[in-house]
C-alpha positions as CSV (number, residue, x, y, z in Angstrom):
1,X,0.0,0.0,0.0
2,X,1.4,3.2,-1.2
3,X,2.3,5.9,2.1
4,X,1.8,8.9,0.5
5,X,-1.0,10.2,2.1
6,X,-3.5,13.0,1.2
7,X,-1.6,15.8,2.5
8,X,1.0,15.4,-0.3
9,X,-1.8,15.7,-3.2
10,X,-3.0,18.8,-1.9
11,X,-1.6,21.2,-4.9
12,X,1.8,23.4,-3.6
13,X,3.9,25.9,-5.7
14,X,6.4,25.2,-6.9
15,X,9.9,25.4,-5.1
16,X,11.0,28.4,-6.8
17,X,7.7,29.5,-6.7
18,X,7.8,29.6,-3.0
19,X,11.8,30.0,-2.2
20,X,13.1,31.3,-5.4
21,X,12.5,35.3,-4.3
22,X,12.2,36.7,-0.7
23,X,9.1,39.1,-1.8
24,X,5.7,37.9,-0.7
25,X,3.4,37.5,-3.3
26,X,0.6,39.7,-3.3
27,X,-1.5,38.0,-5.0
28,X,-2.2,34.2,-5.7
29,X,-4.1,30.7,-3.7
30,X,-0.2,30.8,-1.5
31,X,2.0,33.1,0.4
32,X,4.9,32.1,2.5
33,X,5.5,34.6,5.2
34,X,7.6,35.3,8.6
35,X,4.5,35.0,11.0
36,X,5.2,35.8,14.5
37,X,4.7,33.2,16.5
38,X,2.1,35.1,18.7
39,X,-0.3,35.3,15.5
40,X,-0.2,31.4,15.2
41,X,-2.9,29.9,16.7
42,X,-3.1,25.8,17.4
43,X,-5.6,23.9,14.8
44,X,-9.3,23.5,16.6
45,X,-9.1,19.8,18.7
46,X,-5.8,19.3,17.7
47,X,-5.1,15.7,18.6
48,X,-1.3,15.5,18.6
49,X,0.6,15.9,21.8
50,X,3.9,18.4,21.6
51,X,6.0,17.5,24.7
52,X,9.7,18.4,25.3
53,X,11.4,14.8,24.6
54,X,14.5,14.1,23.5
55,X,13.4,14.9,19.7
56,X,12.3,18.1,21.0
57,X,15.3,19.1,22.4
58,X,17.0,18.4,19.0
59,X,14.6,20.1,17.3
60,X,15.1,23.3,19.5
61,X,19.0,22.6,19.2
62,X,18.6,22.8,15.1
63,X,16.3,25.8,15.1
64,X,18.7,27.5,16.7
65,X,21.3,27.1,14.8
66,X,19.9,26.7,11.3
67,X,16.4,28.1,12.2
68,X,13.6,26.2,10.8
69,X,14.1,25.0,7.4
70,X,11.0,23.2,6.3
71,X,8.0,25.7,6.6
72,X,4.7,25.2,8.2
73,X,1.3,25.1,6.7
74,X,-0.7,27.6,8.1
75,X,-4.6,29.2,6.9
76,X,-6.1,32.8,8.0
77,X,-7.7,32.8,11.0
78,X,-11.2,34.5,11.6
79,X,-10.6,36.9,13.9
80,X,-7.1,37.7,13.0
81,X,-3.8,35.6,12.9
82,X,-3.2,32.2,11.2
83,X,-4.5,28.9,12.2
84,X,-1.5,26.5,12.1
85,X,-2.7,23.3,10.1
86,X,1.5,21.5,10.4
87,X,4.3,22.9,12.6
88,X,2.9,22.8,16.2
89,X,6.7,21.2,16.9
90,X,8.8,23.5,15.0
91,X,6.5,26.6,16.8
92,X,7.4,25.4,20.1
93,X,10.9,24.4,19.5
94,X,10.9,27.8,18.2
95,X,9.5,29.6,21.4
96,X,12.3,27.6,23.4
97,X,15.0,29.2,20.6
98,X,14.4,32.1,21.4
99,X,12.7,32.9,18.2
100,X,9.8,35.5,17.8
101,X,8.7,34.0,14.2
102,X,8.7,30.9,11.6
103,X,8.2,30.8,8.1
104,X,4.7,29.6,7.1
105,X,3.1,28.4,4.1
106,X,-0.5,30.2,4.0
107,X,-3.9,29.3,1.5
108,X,-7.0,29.5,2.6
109,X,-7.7,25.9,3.0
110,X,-11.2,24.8,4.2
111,X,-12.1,22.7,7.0
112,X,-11.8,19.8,5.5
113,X,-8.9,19.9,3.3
114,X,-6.9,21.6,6.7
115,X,-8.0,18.4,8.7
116,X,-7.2,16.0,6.1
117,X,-3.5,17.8,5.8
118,X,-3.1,17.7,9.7
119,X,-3.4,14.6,10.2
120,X,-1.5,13.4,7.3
121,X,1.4,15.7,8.3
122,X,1.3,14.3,11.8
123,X,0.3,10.3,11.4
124,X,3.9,9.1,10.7
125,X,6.1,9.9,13.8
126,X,6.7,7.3,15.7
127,X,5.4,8.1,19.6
128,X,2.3,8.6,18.6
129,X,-0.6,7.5,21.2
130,X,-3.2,5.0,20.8
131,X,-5.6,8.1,21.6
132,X,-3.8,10.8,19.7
133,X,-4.3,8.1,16.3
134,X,-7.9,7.3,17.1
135,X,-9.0,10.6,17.6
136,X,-6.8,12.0,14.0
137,X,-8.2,8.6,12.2
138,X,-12.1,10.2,13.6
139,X,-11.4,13.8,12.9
140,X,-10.1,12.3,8.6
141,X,-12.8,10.2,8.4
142,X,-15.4,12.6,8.7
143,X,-13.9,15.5,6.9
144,X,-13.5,13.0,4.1
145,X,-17.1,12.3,4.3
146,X,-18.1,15.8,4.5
147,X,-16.2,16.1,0.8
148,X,-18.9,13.7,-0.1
149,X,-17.0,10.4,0.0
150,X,-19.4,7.0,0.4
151,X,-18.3,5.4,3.8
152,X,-16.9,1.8,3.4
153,X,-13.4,-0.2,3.7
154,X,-12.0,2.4,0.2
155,X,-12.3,5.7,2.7
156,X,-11.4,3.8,5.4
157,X,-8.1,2.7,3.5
158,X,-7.5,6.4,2.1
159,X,-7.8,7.8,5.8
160,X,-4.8,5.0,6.5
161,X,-2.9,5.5,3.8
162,X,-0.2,8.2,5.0
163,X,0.5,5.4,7.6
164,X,-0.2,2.4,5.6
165,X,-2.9,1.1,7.4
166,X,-5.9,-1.0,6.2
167,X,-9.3,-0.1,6.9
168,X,-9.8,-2.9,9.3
169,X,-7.4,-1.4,11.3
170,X,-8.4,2.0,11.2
171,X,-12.4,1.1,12.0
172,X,-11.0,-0.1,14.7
173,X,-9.0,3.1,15.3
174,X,-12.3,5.4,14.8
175,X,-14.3,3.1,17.4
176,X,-11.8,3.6,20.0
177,X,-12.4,6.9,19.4
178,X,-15.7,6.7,21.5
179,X,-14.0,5.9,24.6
180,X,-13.9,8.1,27.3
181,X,-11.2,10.1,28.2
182,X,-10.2,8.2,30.9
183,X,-11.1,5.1,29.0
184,X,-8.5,6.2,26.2
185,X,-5.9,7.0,28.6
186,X,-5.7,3.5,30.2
187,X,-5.2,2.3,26.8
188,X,-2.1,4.8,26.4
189,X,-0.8,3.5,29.8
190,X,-1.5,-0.1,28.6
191,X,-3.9,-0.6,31.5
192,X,-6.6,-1.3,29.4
193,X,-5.5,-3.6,26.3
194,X,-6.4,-2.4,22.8
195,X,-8.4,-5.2,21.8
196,X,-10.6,-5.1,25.1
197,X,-10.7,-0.6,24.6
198,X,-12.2,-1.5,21.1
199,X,-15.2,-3.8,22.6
200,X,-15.5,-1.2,25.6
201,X,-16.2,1.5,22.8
202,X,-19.4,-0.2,21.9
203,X,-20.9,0.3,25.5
204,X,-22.8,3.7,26.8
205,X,-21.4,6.4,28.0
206,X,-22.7,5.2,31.3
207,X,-21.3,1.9,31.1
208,X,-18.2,2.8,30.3
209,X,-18.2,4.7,33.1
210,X,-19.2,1.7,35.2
211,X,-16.2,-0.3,34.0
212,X,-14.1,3.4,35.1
213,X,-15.5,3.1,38.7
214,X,-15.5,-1.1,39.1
215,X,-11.6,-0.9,37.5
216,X,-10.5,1.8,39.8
217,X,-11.9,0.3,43.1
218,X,-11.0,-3.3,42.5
219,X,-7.9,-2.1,40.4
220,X,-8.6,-4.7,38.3
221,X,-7.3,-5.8,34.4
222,X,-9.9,-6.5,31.9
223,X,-9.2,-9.7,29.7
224,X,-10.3,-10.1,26.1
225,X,-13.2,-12.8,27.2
226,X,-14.7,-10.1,30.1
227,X,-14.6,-7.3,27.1
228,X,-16.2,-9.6,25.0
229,X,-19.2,-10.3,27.6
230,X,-19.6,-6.5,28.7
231,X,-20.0,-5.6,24.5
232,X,-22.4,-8.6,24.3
233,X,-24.6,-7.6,27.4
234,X,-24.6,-4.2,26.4
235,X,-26.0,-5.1,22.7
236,X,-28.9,-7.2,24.3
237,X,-29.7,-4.4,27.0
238,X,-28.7,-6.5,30.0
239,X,-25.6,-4.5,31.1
240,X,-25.8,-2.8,34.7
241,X,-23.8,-1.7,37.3
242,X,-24.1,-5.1,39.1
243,X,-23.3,-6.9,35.9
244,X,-20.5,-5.1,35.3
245,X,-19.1,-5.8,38.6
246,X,-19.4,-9.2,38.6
247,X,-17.8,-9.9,34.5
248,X,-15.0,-7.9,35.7
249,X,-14.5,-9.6,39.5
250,X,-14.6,-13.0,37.5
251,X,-11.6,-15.0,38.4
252,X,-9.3,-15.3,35.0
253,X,-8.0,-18.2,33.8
254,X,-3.8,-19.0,34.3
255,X,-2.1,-16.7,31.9
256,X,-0.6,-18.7,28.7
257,X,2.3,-16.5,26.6
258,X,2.9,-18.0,23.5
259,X,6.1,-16.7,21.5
260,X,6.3,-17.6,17.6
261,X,9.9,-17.3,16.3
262,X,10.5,-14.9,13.9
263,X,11.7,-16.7,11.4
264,X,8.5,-19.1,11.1
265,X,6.5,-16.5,10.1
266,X,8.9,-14.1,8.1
267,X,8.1,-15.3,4.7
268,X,4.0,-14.2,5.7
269,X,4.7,-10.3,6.2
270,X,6.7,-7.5,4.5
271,X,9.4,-6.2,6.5
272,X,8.0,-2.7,6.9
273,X,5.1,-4.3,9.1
274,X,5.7,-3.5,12.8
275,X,5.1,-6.6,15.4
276,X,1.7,-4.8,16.6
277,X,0.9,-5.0,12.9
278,X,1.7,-8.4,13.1
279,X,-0.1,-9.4,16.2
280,X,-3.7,-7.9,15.2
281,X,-3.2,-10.0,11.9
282,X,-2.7,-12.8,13.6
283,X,-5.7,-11.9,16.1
284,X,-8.1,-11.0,12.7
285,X,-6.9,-14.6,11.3
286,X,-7.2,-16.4,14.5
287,X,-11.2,-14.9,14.7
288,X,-11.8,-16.0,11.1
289,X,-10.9,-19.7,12.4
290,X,-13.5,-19.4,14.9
291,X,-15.9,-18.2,13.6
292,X,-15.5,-20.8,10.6
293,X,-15.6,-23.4,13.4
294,X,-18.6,-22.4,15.1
């Protein structure tokens, strides 16, 4: 699957176009501009953490030095100002340079063209957050469908495609999504396992804050069969408090880790797939089998 997502069909300038004269055009769909960093605002529910890690502080180091070479993409801003749509890093690193501006790239993108670009400019790095991906995976899919795309497994694999992700795996990104916030967060801390977060999305907002209150006073893990039963009791209408309670106080049965060896299964997947990609293949697979069984 190809990884060049959305963002980079969105028609630029050309390079001399945009870095072949200092003069800002006056006219024209693009300017590229010094904004001060005061006038640049962040993009509305922008799902992307900036936090000063180790990448950050090489990123401050560089802008320093060199300043920052690869311009943001910014829109005008009702109200005044630009809304940044890429660059929330290279702003901050930036602000802790000691610098008072960046070079932006500004067109008056709508909504949903400035979504689809944010994402796609974000969705590669590699610390991004079970959260931060379901949330950006959401926030594409529906600006997609607001361009009038037909929902279905071809949207869902264009809102992947930046990161090379099938739909599958993005549906099951965008029902995540529905967690609560405190839901989510147990899934970034790996309290709450992916799989099980993904069945938990399918309950109420009240139920899911059931399984908040019965997993912080009994401090309790959920396993994937206990997901599985609070998803099917919540389908047939049977879910309560009680319920909840007891599924999740259940004892669980002796823990079996099973470790394939690489090299049995390296001739079934590309080297560019990561061992998470790997594991919810062999999860999807594993479901077919039963379900063919039953």
């Amino acid at each position: 699957m190809s990884k060049t997502g959305s963002a980079a069909k969105v028609k630029l300038n050309s390079f001399d176009d945009l870095f072949g004269t200092n003069e800002v055009p006056q006219t024209g769909l693009e300017q590229i501009i010094n904004a001060p960093l005061q006038d640049l605002y962040e993009f509305k529910d922008h799902p992307f953490r900036v936090v000063d890690d180790e990448k950050m502080e090489e990123t401050v180091e560089s802008i320093r030095q060199y300043g920052v070479l690869v311009p943001g993409i910014a829109r005008p801003r009702t109200g005044g100002g630009y809304e940044l749509i890429s660059g929330h890093r290279r702003k901050h690193g930036s602000q802790r340079a000691g610098k008072s501006e960046m070079p932006v790239i500004v067109r008056d993108y709508s909504d949903d063209e400035a979504t689809i670009i944010m994402v796609d400019s974000n969705i590669q790095r590699e610390d991004i957050l079970p959260s931060e991906k379901a949330k950006a995976y959401k926030m594409k899919y529906e600006a997609m469908k607001h361009q009038g795309r037909k929902s279905g497994k071809n949207t869902l694999d264009e809102v992947g495609e930046a990161a090379g992700e099938n739909a599958k795996k993005v549906q099951r990104y965008i029902w995540l999504a529905r967690l609560s916030d405190t839901l989510l967060e147990m899934v970034d801390t790996k309290r709450l396992g992916f799989s099980q977060g993904v069945d938990i999305s399918f309950l109420s907002e009240e139920a899911q804050q059931w399984v908040e209150v019965v997993m912080e006073d009994t401090k309790c893990a959920v396993n994937m069969v206990q997901s599985a039963k609070l998803k099917e009791y919540s389908k047939t209408g049977e879910l309560t408090m009680a319920m909840v309670r007891l599924i999740l106080s259940e004892e669980k049965p002796k823990e079996r880790k099973v470790t394939i060896k690489a090299d049995k299964i390296r001739e079934y997947f590309a080297d560019d797939y990561s061992s998470e990609d790997i594991e919810n293949i062999i999860i999807q697979l594993l479901d077919e089998w039963k379900q063919k069984k039953q």
